[in-house]
N, C-alpha and C positions, 0 to 999 in steps of 0.2 A: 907521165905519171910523176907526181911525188912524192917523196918518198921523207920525210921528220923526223929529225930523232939523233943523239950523239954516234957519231962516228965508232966509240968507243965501246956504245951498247950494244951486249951478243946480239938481242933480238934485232937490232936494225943490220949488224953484218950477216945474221942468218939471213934474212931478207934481200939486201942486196949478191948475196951469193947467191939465192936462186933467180933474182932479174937477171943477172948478166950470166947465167946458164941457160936462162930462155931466151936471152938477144932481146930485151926488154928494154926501152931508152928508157932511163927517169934520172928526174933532178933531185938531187941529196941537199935537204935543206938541214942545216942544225938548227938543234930544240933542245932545249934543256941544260943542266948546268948554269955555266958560266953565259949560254947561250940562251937563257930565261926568256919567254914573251910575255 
């Protein structure tokens, strides 16, 4: 799974706190910001 989006933003840490409470692999891509596509 991947998983987009700053580090910083709640919605993407609300998200990755419940992958790794399910034992869910995903790759953490940055988006946005400084990290613009």
């Amino acid at each position: 799974m991947e998983l987009y989006g700053r580090m910083t933003s709640f919605n993407v840490q609300k998200v990755r706190w419940l992958l790794e409470e399910l034992a869910v692999s995903y790759t953490h891509i940055e988006l946005g910001g400084r990290f613009e596509l």
